[in-house]
Phi, psi and omega in degrees: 000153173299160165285010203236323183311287197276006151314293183314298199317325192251005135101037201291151200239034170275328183274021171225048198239049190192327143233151191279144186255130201253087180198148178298102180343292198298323174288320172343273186348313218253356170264316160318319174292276176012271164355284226282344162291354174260320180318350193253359172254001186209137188280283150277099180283129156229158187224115224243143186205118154264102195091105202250306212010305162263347160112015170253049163262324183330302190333314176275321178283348177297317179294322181297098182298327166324317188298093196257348158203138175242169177215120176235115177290096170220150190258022179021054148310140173286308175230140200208138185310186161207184184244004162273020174097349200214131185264156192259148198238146163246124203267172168036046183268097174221142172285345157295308156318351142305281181330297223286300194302269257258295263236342178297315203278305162170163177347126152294307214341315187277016181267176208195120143264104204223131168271142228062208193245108183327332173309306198198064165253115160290120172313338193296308215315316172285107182287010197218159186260135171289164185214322185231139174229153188249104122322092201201028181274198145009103178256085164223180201274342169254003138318299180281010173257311235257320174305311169333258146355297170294323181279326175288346167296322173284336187324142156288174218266295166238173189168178175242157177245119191229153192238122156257230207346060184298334171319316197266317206253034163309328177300304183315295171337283149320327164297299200302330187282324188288321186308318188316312189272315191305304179286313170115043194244123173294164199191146133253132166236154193189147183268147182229134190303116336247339175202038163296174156189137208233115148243114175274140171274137159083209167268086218199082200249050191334305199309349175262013162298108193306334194280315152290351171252014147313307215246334146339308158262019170216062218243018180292313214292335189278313227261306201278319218279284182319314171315309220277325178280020149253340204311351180289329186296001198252288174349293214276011161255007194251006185277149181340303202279342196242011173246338151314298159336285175305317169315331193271312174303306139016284188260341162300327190253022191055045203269312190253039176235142175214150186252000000 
């Protein structure tokens, strides 16, 4: 095998070692399965990545000869909303500054580079059909359904669609499963250690993958890991003055009596 064979194989997080990445080793871990379970449904691949910004998801599929074109969509804000309340700022966010950071790693030649908002990108411009699309722009709920949207038009008759920071865009997330069950569109979904989330469109049968039922049936770590990094909001309604509240509303509307 190639070094780049037994890297995938060993989900090794070497193939994200050259530019920084704003993911957790366990999302590695479980994008690196992903991966390496659709190279194993296609012989040849392409892969659509929404929200780049320094290019280091890029890496393994920029590494992947399988890999025959990626497309990376970022609308490069300096600052941008989140549905956690607060906009997140990105310094130096430019697609030369991406390329320049990627070209370290390998040939750019197979990237499609599109500056905007999935809102208002002509669908032609991705010239290829996607088979894995990466979701990781603009984290609000009508962003990512609209991301969606956009990824099932690029999609090939099947394929997966992967979310990262599911913690934060679950309402979006939720919103995207109902358009599914709304159209009639077949789909599997599943959480992925630590804060992935996977849909397959169709027949796209990631999830048999060993490397995706692995971290699959052991997806408790995605359950707590998402609970607990919301857990401050629970902290801040358990502070005196709003648990006092809650107590009083509680026993005015009998909330806490059982017969």
């Amino acid at each position: 095998m190639t070094d780049f064979e037994t890297a995938i194989a060993g989900l090794d997080l070497g193939l994200f070692g050259e530019i920084e990445s704003q993911s957790s080793d366990e999302d590695k871990r479980s994008l690196l399965a992903c991966q390496l379970a659709a190279r194993g449904l296609r012989p040849k691949y392409s892969y659509l990545e929404i929200g780049s910004y320094l290019g280091g998801s890029i890496q393994p599929y920029l590494l992947d000869p399988r890999c025959e074109r990626i497309f990376s969509i970022d609308k490069r804000p300096e600052t941008q909303p989140d549905s956690r309340g607060v906009d997140y700022t990105y310094l130096n966010n430019s697609t030369a500054r991406m390329l320049e950071n990627l070209a370290r790693v390998a040939s750019t030649g197979k990237i499609t580079t599109i500056d905007g908002s999935t809102r208002d990108i002509d669908r032609s411009r991705v010239d290829a059909k996607i088979d894995v699309c990466f979701i990781d722009g603009e984290h609000t709920d009508d962003a990512v359904l609209t991301d969606f949207n956009f990824c099932l038009d690029a999609l090939a008759e099947i394929g997966a669609v992967l979310f990262h920071d599911a913690s934060v865009t679950y309402n979006g997330i939720e919103r995207c499963i109902r358009h599914l069950d709304e159209t009639g569109v077949t789909y599997r979904a599943y959480s992925l250690p630590n804060i992935v989330f996977v849909i397959e469109i169709g027949d796209f049968p990631m999830h048999r993958s060993p490397a995706v039922l692995d971290r699959l049936t052991n997806n408790h770590a995605s359950y707590i890991y998402s609970l607990r990094s919301n857990d401050y909001y629970r902290q801040f309604a358990n502070k005196p003055p709003f648990r006092l509240y809650r107590r009083a509303v509680a026993k005015w509307k009998g909330l806490n009596k059982f017969e």
